[in-house]
C-alpha positions as CSV (number, residue, x, y, z in Angstrom):
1,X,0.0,0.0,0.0
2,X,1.0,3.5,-1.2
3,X,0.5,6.8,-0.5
4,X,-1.4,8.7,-2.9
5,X,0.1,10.2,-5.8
6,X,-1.0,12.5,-8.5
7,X,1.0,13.3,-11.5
8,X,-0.5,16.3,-12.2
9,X,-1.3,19.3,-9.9
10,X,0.2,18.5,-6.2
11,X,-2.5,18.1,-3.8
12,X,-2.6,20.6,-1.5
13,X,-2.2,20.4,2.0
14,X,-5.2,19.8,3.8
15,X,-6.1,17.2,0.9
16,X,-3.2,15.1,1.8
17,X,-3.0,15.3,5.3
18,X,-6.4,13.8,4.7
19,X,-5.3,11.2,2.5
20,X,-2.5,10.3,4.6
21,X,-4.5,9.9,7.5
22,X,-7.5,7.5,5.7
23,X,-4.5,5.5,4.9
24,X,-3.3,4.5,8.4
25,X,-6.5,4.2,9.5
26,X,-7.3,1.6,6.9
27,X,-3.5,-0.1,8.1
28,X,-4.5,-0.2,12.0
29,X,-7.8,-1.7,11.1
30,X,-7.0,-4.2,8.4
31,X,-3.4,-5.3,10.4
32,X,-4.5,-4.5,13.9
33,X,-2.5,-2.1,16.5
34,X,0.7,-0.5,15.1
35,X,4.2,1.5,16.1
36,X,4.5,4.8,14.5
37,X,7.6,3.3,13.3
38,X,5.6,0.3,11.6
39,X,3.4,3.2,10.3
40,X,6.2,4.7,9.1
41,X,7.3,1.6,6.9
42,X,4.1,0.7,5.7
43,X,3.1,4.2,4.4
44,X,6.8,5.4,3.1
45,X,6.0,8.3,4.8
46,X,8.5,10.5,6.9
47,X,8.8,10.1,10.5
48,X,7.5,13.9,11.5
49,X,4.3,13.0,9.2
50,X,4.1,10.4,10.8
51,X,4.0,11.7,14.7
52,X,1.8,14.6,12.9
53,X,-0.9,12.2,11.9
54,X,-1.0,10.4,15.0
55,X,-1.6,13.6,16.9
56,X,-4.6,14.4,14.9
57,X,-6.3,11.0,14.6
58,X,-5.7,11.1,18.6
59,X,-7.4,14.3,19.1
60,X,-10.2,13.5,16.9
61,X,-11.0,10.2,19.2
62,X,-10.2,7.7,16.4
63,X,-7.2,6.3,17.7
64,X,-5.7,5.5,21.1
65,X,-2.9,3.8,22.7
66,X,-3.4,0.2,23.3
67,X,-0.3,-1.3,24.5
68,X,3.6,-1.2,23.7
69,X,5.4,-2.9,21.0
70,X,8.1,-4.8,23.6
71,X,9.2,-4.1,27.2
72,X,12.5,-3.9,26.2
73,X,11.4,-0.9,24.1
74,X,10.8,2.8,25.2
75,X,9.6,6.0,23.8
76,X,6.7,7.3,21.4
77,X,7.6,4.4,18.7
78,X,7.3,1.5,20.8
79,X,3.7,2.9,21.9
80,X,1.2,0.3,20.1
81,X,-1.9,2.5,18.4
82,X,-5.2,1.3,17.9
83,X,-8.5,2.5,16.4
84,X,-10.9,3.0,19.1
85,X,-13.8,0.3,18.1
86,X,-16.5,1.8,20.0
87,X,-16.7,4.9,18.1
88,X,-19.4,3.3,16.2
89,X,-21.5,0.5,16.6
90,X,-23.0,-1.2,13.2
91,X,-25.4,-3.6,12.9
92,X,-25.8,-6.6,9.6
93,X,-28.8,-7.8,8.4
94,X,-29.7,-11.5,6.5
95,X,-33.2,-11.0,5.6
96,X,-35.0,-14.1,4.4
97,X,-38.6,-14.5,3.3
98,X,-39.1,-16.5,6.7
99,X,-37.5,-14.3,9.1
100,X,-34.2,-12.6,9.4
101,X,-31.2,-12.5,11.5
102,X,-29.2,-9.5,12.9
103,X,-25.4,-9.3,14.1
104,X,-24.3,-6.0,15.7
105,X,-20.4,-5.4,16.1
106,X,-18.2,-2.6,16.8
107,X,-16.6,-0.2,14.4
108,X,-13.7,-3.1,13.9
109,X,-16.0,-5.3,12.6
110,X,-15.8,-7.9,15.8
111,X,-19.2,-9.4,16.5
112,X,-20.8,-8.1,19.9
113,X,-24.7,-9.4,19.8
114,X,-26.0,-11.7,17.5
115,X,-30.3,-12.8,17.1
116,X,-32.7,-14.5,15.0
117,X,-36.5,-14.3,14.5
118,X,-38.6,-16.1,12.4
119,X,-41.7,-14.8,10.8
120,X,-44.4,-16.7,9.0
121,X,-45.8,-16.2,5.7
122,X,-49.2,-15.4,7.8
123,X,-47.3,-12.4,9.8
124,X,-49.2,-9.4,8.5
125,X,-46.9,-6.6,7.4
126,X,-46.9,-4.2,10.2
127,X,-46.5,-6.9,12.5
128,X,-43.4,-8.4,10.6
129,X,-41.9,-5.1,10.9
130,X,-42.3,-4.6,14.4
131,X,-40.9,-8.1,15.1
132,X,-38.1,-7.0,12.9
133,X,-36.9,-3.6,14.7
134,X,-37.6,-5.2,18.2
135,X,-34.9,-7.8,17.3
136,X,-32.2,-5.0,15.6
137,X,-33.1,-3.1,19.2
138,X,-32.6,-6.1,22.2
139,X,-29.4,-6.9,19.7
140,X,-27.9,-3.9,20.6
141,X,-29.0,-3.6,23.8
142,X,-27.5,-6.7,24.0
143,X,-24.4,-5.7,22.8
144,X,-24.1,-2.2,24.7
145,X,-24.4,-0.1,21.3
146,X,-26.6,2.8,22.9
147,X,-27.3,3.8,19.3
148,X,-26.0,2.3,15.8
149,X,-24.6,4.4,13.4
150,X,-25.3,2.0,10.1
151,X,-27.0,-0.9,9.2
152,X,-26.4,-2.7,6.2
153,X,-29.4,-5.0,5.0
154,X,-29.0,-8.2,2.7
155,X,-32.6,-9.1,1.4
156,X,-33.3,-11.2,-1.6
157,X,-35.1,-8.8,-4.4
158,X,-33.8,-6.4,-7.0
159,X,-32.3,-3.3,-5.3
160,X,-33.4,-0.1,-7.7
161,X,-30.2,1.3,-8.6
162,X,-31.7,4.8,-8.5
163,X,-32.8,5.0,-5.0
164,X,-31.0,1.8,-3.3
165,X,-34.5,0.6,-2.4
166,X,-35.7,-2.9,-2.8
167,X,-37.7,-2.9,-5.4
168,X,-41.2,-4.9,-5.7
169,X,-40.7,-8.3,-6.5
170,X,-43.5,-11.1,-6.8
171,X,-43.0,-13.8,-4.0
172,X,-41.5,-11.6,-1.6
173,X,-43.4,-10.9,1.8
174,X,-44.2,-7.0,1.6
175,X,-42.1,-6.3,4.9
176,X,-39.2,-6.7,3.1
177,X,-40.1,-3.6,1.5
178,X,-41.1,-1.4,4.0
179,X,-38.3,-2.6,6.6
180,X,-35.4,-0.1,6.0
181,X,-37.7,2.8,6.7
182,X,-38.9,1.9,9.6
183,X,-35.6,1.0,10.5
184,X,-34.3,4.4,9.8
185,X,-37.2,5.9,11.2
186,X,-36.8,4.2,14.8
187,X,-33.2,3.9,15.3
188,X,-32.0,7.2,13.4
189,X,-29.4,5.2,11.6
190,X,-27.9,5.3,8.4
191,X,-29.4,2.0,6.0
192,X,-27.9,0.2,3.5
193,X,-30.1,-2.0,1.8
194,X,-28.6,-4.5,-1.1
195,X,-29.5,-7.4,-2.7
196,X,-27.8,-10.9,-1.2
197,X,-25.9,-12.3,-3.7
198,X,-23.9,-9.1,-4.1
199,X,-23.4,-8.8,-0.2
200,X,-22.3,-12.5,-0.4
201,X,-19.9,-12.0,-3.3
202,X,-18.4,-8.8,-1.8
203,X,-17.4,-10.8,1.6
204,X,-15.9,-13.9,-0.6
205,X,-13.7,-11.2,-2.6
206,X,-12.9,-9.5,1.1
207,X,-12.7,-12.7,2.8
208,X,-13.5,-15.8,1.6
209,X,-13.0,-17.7,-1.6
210,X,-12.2,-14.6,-3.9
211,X,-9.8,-12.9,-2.0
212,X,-7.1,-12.8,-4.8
213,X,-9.6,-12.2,-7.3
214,X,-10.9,-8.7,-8.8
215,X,-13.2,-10.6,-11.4
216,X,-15.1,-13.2,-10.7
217,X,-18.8,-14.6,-10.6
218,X,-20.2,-16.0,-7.6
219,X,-23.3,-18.6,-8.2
220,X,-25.3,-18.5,-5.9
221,X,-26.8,-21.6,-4.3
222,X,-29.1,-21.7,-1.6
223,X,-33.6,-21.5,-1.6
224,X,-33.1,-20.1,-4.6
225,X,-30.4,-19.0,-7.3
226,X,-29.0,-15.9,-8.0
227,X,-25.6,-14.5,-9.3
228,X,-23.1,-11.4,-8.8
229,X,-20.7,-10.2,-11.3
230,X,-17.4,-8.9,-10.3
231,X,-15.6,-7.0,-13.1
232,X,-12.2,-5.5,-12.0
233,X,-12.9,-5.2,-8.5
234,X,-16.4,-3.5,-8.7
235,X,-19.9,-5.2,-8.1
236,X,-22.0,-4.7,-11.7
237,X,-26.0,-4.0,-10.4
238,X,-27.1,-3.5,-14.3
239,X,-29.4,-0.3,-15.8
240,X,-32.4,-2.0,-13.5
241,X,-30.1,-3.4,-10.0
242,X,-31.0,-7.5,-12.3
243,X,-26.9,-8.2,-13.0
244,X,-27.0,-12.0,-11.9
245,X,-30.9,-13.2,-12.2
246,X,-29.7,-16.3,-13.5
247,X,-32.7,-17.9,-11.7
248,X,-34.8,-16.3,-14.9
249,X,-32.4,-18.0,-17.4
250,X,-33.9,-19.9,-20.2
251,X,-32.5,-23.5,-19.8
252,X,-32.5,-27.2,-21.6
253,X,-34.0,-30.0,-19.4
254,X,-37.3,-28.3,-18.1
255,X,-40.8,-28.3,-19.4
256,X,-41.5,-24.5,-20.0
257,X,-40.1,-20.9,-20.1
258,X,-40.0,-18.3,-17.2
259,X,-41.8,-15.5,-17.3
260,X,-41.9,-12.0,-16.2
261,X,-43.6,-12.9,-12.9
262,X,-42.2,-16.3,-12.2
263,X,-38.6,-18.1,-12.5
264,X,-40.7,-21.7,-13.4
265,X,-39.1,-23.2,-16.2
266,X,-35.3,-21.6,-15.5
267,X,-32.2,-22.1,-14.3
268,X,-34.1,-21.9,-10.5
269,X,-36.2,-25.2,-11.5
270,X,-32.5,-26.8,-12.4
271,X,-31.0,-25.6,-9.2
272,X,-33.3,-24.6,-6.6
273,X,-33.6,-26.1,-3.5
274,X,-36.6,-27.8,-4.7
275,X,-34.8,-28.9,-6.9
276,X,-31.7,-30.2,-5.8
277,X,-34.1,-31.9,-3.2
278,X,-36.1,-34.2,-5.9
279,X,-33.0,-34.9,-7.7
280,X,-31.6,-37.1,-4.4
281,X,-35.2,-38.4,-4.3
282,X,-34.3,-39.6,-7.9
283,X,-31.0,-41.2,-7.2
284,X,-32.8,-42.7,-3.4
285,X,-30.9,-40.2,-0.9
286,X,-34.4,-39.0,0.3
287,X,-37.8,-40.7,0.1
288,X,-40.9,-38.8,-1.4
289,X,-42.6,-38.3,2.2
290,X,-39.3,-36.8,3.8
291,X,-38.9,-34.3,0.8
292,X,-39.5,-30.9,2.6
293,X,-37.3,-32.0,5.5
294,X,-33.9,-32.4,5.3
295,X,-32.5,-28.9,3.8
296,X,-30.8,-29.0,0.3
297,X,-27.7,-27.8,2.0
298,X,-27.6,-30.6,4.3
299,X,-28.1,-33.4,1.7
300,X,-25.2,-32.1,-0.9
301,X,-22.9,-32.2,2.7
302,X,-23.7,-35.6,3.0
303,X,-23.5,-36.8,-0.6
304,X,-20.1,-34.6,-0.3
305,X,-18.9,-36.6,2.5
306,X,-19.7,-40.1,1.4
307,X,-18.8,-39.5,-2.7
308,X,-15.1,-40.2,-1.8
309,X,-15.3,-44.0,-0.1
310,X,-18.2,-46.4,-1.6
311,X,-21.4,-43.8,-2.0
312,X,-22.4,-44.8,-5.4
313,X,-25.8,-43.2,-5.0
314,X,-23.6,-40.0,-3.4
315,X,-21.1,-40.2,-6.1
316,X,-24.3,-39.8,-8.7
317,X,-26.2,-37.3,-7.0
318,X,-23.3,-35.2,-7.3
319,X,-22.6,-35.7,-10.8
320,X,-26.2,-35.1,-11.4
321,X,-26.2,-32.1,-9.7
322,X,-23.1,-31.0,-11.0
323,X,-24.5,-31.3,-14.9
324,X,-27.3,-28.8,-14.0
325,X,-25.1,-26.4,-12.0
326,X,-22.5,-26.2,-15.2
327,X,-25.4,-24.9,-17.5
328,X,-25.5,-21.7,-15.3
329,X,-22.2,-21.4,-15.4
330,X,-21.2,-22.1,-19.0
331,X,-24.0,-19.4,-19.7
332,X,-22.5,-17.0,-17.3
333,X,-19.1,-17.9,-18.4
334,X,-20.0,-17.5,-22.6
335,X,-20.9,-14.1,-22.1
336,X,-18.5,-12.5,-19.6
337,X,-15.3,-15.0,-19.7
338,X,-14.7,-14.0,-15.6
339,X,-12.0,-16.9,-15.5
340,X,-13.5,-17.6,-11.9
341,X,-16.8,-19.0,-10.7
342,X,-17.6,-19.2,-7.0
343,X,-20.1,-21.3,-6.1
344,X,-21.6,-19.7,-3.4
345,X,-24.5,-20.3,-0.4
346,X,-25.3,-23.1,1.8
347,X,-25.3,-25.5,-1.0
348,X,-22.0,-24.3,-3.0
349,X,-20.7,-24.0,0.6
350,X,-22.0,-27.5,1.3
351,X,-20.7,-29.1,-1.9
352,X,-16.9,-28.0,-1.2
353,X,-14.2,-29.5,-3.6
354,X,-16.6,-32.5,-4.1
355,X,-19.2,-30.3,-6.0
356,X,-16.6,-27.7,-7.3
357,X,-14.6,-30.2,-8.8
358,X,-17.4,-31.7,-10.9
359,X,-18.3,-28.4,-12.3
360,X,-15.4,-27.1,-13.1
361,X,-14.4,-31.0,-15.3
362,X,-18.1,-30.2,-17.2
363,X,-17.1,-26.4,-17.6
364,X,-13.7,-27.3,-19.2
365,X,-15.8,-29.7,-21.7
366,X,-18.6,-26.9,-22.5
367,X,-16.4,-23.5,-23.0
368,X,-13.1,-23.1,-24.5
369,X,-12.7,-20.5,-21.7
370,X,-10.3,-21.6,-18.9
371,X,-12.7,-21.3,-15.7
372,X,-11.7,-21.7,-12.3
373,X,-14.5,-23.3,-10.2
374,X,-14.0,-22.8,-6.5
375,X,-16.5,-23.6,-3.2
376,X,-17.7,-21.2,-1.0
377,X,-15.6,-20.7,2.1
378,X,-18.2,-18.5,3.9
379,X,-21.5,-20.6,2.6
380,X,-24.7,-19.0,3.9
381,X,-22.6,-16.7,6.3
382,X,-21.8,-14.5,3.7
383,X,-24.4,-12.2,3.6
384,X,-24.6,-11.1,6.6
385,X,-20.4,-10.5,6.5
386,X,-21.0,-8.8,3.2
387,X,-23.8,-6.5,4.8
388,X,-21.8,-6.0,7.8
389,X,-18.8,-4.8,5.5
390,X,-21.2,-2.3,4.1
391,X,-22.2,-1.0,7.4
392,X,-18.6,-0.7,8.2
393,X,-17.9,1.5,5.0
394,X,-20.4,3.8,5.5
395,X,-19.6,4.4,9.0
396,X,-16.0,4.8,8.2
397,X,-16.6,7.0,5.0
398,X,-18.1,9.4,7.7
399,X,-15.6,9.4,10.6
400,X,-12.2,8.7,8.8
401,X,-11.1,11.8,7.7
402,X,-11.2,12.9,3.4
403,X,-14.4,11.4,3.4
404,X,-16.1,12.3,-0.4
C-alpha cells in the first residue's frame, strides 16, 4: 500500500493530510495495532508526518494507545496505536422471506450481539416489521451499542439502482419492502439496503473464496439461485439493479419458459432447493414423504462426504447435480469470460471441492474459456459478513477523515 500520488497538480495540504490519514486508518484496522515506526514503513512516509498524523487522529477520538510494541522498548515508537472500536456501533442484516437475523459489532467489525427471528408467511406486514426492529433493538441492547450508526441490509429482491430501495418483486413478503424505513425511522441510523448475492460476493472477494480475485462470478446456491458479477474489482447491479438473475435463465432440461412474474421453467427449477431436493429423491438419498425435511444444504454435505469412499448413490447425485449447476455457469461464463466461478450459499458451501470439482471438469468440456471453479468458504454466512462490511464502510466514509 502507497500513499497517494498524483501526477498532475500537487494536492494541496489539507487534501493530503487527509489522505495520509485515511490511509493508516485503513493499516491499523486491516493489520491490527501498530508503532508509529511500523506506520512509518508501511506508508513510506516520513517520521514527522508520521508523529503529525497520530496527533490528529488522537485528538479526533479515532485512535488510542493500546499497548507497547516490547518491554524492552521505550519512547513514542514502541507505543502500540489502535482504532478506538467503540466509536461506532453497526449492525448486519440476513433477511430471508421466513424471518431474518441480525449481528451488531463494533466499528472493527468484531461481532458483539447476534439474534434471529422467524416470521411466518401469515405475519401481517406491520407486525413483521415490528418483530423485525424489536430484534435489531434487544441486539444492541445486548451488545451495549446505545445507538448504531449504520446498518447494512441483505434481502433477496432487485435493489433499484436509482434510489438503493428494494424494489417490488412477486413472491416476496411485503415487509421486506417497508423494513429499512422503519428501521431508519426508529433507530436514526444510516441504512444500507442491497441485494444478497452481491453482499455474499463482496465478503468472498474481502474474505473468503475470492480474495485474490478482482473478477469473478459468484453462483449462488441456496432456496433459490442468483448471481453477482465482479468486473475489475467493482460489483455490476445493471441499468435496472438484475446483473446475476440467473434464476430467470432460459435452460434445456425443463418443461416451459420463465416468465416475467415467475422463474418456473429456468435455471431456478435446475438448481433450486426444490430442486436439488427431488433430484436425491431420484437417485434414493431421500424418500418422497421426507422431501421438505432435510434442507438442500444438508443433503449435498452428505452426498459430499460419502462420494469419496463407496457412496455410489452419493457419487451420482453429485454428478447429477453437478450437470445442472454447469449450465449456469457455462452461460454466465459465454458471455462474460470472468475466469473464476464461486459457487456460493449453503449449497456451493456445502458441496466444497466435491461439487466444485465436478463443475469445473463439465465447464472445461462446454467452454473453451479456462474457468476456475472454487466452493464457498463462507456458505450461507456470507451475507450477513458482506452486509456487515457495508455497514462498516459507510460508518467509516463518515468518521475517517477525506471522506467524499
Amino acid at each position: 500500500m502507497a500513499i497517494w500520488k498524483d501526477p498532475g497538480m500537487p494536492a494541496s495540504p489539507s487534501t493530503a493530510r487527509a489522505i495520509n490519514d485515511r490511509l493508516a486508518l485503513r493499516l491499523l484496522q486491516q493489520q491490527g495495532p501498530l508503532t508509529a515506526g511500523q506506520l512509518k514503513q508501511l506508508t513510506g512516509l516520513s517520521r514527522p508526518t508520521v508523529a503529525d498524523l497520530v496527533e490528529r487522529l488522537q485528538s479526533a477520538g479515532l485512535i488510542t494507545v493500546v499497548g507497547e510494541a516490547g518491554a524492552d522498548r521505550r519512547g513514542p515508537n514502541a507505543r502500540l496505536y489502535g482504532i478506538l472500536a467503540d466509536r461506532a456501533h453497526l449492525a448486519a442484516l440476513d433477511v430471508r422471506t421466513d424471518g431474518l437475523t441480525v449481528v451488531v459489532a463494533d466499528l472493527l467489525g468484531t461481532v458483539l450481539a447476534e439474534a434471529s427471528v422467524p416470521i411466518g408467511g401469515d405475519t401481517g406486514t406491520g407486525p413483521a416489521v415490528e418483530q423485525a426492529v424489536a430484534l435489531v433493538e434487544r441486539t444492541a441492547k445486548e451488545a451495549g451499542a446505545e445507538r448504531l450508526h449504520s446498518i447494512g441490509v441483505g434481502a433477496p429482491g432487485l435493489i433499484d439502482p436509482a434510489t438503493g430501495e428494494l424494489r417490488d418483486s412477486s413472491g416476496l413478503p411485503a415487509w421486506h419492502r417497508r423494513l429499512a424505513g422503519a428501521l431508519q425511522e426508529r433507530l436514526a441510523a444510516g441504512v444500507l439496503v442491497e441485494n444478497e448475492t452481491n453482499l455474499a460476493a463482496l465478503a468472498e472477494q474481502r474474505d473468503g473464496a475470492a480474495a485474490d480475485r478482482d473478477t469473478f462470478v459468484l453462483l449462488w446456491l441456496g432456496h433459490g439461485v442468483g448471481a453477482a458479477v465482479v468486473l475489475d474489482g467493482a460489483l455490476r447491479r445493471g441499468a435496472s439493479g438484475g446483473t446475476g438473475e440467473i434464476g430467470f435463465l432460459p435452460v434445456p432440461g425443463t418443461s416451459e419458459l420463465p416468465s416475467a412474474t415467475a422463474c418456473d421453467g429456468g435455471f431456478h427449477s435446475l438448481a433450486g432447493a426444490a430442486a436439488i431436493a427431488e433430484l436425491a429423491v431420484q437417485h434414493g438419498l431421500l424418500t418422497p414423504l421426507a422431501l421438505n425435511e432435510l434442507p438442500a444444504a444438508a443433503l449435498v454435505r452428505q452426498a459430499a462426504a460419502a462420494a469419496g469412499g463407496a457412496g455410489h448413490a452419493e457419487r451420482a447425485f453429485l454428478d447429477a447435480l453437478a450437470d445442472r449447476l454447469a449450465i449456469g455457469a457455462a452461460s454466465v461464463t459465454a458471455v462474460l469470460d470472468p475466469g473464476c466461478v464461486v459457487l456460493g450459499g449453503e449449497v456451493g458451501h456445502a458441496g466444497g471441492e466435491a461439487l466444485a470439482s465436478r463443475v469445473a471438469d463439465r465447464l472445461a468440456s462446454m467452454s473453451p474459456l479456462r474457468t476456475e471453479v472454487r466452493a464457498s468458504a463462507l456458505g450461507g454466512a456470507a451475507v450477513l459478513r458482506g452486509a456487515l462490511l457495508t455497514a462498516r464502510e459507510a460508518a467509516q466514509d463518515e468518521l475517517f477523515p477525506g471522506r467524499g
